[in-house]
Structures are given as C-alpha cells and as structure tokens.
C-alpha positions in Angstrom: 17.1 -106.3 -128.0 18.5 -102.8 -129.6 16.0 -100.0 -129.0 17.8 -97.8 -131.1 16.4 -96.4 -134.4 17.3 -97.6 -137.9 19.6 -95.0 -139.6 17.2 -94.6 -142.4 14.0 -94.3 -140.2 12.4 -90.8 -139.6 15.0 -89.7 -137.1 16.9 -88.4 -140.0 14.1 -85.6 -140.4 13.8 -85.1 -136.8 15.2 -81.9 -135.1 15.3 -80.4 -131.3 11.8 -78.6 -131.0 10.7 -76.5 -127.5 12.1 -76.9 -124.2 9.6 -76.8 -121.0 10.8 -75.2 -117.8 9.3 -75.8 -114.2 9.5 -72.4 -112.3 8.8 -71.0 -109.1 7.1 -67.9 -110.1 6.2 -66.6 -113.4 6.9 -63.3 -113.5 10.7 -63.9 -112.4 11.0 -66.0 -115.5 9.4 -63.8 -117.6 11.7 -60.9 -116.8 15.0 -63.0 -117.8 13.0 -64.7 -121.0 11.3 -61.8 -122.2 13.8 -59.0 -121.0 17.0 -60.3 -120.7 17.2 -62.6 -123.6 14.8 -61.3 -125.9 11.8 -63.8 -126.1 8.3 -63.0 -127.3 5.2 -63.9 -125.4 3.0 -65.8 -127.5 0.4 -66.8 -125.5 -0.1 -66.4 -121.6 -2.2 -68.6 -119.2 -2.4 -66.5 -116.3 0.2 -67.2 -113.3 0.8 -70.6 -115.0 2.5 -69.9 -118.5 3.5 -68.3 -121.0 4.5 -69.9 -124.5 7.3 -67.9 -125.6 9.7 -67.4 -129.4 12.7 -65.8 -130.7 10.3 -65.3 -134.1 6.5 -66.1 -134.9 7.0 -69.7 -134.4 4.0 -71.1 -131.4 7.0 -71.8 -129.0 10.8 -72.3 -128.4 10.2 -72.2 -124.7 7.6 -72.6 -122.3 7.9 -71.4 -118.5 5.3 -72.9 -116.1 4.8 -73.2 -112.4 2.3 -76.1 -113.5 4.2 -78.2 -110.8 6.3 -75.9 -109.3 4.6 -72.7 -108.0 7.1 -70.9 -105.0 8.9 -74.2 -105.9 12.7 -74.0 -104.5 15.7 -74.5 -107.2 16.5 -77.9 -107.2 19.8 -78.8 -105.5 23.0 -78.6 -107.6 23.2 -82.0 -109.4 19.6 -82.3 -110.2 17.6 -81.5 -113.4 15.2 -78.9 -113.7 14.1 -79.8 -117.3 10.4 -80.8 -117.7 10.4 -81.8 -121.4 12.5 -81.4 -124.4 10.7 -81.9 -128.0 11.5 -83.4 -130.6 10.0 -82.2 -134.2 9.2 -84.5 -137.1 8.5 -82.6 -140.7 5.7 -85.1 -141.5 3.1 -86.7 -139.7 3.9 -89.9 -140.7 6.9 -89.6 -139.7 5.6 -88.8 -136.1 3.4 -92.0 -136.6 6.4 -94.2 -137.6 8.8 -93.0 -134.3 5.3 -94.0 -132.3 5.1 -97.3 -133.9 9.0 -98.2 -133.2 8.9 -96.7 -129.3 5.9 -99.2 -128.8 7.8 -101.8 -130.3 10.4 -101.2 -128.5 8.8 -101.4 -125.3 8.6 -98.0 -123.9 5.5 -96.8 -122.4 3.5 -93.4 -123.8 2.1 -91.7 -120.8 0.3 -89.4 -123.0 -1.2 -88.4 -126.4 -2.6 -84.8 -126.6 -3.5 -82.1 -129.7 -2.4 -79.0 -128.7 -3.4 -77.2 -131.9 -0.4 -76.0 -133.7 0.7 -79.8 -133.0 0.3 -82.9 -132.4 2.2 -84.5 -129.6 3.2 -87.8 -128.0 4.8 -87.8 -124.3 7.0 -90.7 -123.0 10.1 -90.7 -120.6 13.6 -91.6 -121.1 15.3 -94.5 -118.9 16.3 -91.8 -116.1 12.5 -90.2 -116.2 13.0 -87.3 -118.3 10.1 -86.1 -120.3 10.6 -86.3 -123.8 7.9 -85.2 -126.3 7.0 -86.6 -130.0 5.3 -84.0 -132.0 4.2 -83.1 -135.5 3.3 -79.5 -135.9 0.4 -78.4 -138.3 0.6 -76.2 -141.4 1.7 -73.1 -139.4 -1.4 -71.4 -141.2 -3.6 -73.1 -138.6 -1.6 -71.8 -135.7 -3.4 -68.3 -135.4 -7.0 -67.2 -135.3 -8.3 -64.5 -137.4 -7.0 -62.0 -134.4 -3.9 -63.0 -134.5 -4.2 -65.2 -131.3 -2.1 -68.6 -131.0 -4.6 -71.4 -130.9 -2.9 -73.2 -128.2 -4.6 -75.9 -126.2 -4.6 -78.9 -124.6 -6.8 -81.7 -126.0 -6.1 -85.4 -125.2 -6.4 -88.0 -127.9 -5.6 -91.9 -127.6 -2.8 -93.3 -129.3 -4.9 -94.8 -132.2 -6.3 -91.8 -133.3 -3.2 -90.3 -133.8 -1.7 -93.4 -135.3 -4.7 -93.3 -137.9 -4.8 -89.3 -138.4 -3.8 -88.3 -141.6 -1.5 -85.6 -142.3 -4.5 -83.2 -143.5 -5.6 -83.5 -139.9 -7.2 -80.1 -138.4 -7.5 -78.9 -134.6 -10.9 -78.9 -133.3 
C-alpha cells in the first residue's frame, strides 16, 4: 500500500513552516538566535521558550528546554530536532493531508489550537516529530497591544476536521 500523496493533492500548496529546538538552557540559545543571527523574540515563556522571527511572522523558530533543561548535546550522529512544520495555505487543505495520513495508517498523537494556528502532530517512521498546521488570518495573531496570542489549546481530531476555515481562537 503506497502512503505517498497524490501529485495533485494539497501537498502542492504545502511549504516548510517553523523548526522546534530542544535546548539545554535558554539564555544560551537566545544569545546565538537573537544575537548572532538576528532573530526577533516574539513571545517568551519564562526559562522555557521563546517563539522567535526573522520578520513579524508568529515564529520561524522556537527554542525550548520543555524536555531538555541542563540537557547534554546529543552525541554526534543523533538528532536534536523536536519538530519541523509543515504549512498549508488553506484549512482544507490542512483537513485533506489529515484525512490521507489516517487513511494511510499513521497515528496523530496530537491535535492542538495554538492561536495564530491550527496544528496536527504525528511522527515520521524514524520518530521525528512532524507538525500539520494551518495558520489563521495573520490579523488574529496579535492582541490590541501588540502581544502574539500564542497558546496551547488541545482539540480532538473531529473538531478540526469539521472547523471551517473562518474558524477563530478562543
């Protein structure tokens, strides 16, 4: 049975979203980010995060110590990567890639509003995180200070498979 998906499915609207880096401390990671490379800090969740972007967009990279706090590096020939994203332009389109990775026979582990986005996480076959997401109007991203309006909300499958594309955070 071929899991792969049809050439005239939504992948051809897909594109590479955010990348999600385990780290052992924060402030390292911010200093290379923010300093060295440029980044903008977003948003900030104490010694936890920070959602970081080369522009106004909600994030190109997050750095966490969610699982990793005074963590090691891993030892060469590992991966460090906790999740990469992958971006559809319409929620439907987000739907659809849902439908065909549960007809294909891969588990979701989770289903979660975040709002700026919408997002479905499952793993590839050698366990690396790999996230489904739709992002909002980015109008919606930012409260009436300015703040990002990240969060972390969990939603089952079928109410994101019956969402429709006008959809708002709570």
């Amino acid at each position: 049975m071929s899991t792969a998906v049809p050439a005239a499915s939504t992948a051809s609207h897909a594109r590479i979203g955010h990348v999600n880096l385990s780290v052992g401390d924060l402030d390292r990671s911010l200093s290379f980010y923010r300093d060295v490379l440029g980044m903008t800090v977003q948003k900030r969740i104490g010694d936890a995060a920070a959602f970081m972007s080369f522009g106004h967009y909600h994030h190109d990279l997050c750095i966490n110590t969610w699982h990793s706090k005074a963590g090691s590096a891993p030892p060469k020939g590992s991966t460090g990567l906790f999740h990469f994203a992958i971006t559809y332009r319409a929620l439907a389109e987000l739907q659809a890639a849902c439908n065909h990775v549960l007809a294909s026979g891969i588990a979701i582990d989770d289903v979660v509003d975040h709002g700026p986005s919408l997002s479905v996480y499952l793993r590839d076959p050698d366990q690396n995180g790999v996230e489904l997401n739709w992002d909002r109007p980015a109008e919606t991203w930012w409260s009436a200070d300015g703040s990002l309006q990240m969060g972390h909300r969990r939603i089952t499958l079928d109410e994101l498979l019956s969402a429709a594309e006008a959809v708002n955070p709570a």
